[in-house]
C-alpha positions, 0 to 999 in steps of 0.5 A: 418683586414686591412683597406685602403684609398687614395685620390689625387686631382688636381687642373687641372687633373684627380682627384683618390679615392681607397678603400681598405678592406681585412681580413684573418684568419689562423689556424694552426695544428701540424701533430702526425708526427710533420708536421705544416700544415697551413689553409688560409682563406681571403677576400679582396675587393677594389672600384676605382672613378675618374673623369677628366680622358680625362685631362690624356695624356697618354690614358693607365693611364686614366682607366674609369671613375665613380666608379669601383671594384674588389673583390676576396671573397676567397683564401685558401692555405696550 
């Protein structure tokens, strides 16, 4: 399990907050003809706020404003 967090705050500027939670579980087998074989299984979720975006110059670093997120519920490889 991981867990993340950051938070910057200006005085004069656009203020960010992130959130980040993830986890990923792994099984691992031997094969009868010796081959390792590795099942993934994981979560992540991530959440975005900020405010002040106009205060930015450059309008491609501004993103939106207010609370915004982004999930990705499974991956799996082999």
């Amino acid at each position: 399990m991981q867990l993340n967090s950051l938070a910057i705050t200006r005085s004069s500027g656009q203020d960010t907050q992130r959130a980040f939670a993830g986890a990923q579980w792994d099984l691992r087998r031997v094969t009868g003809m010796g081959q390792e074989v590795t099942l993934t299984a994981l979560v992540r979720g991530d959440v975005y706020h900020s405010d002040e975006n106009n205060l930015t110059a450059t309008a491609i670093y501004r993103g939106n404003p207010g609370w915004q997120h982004a999930a990705w519920r499974w991956a799996h490889s082999m």
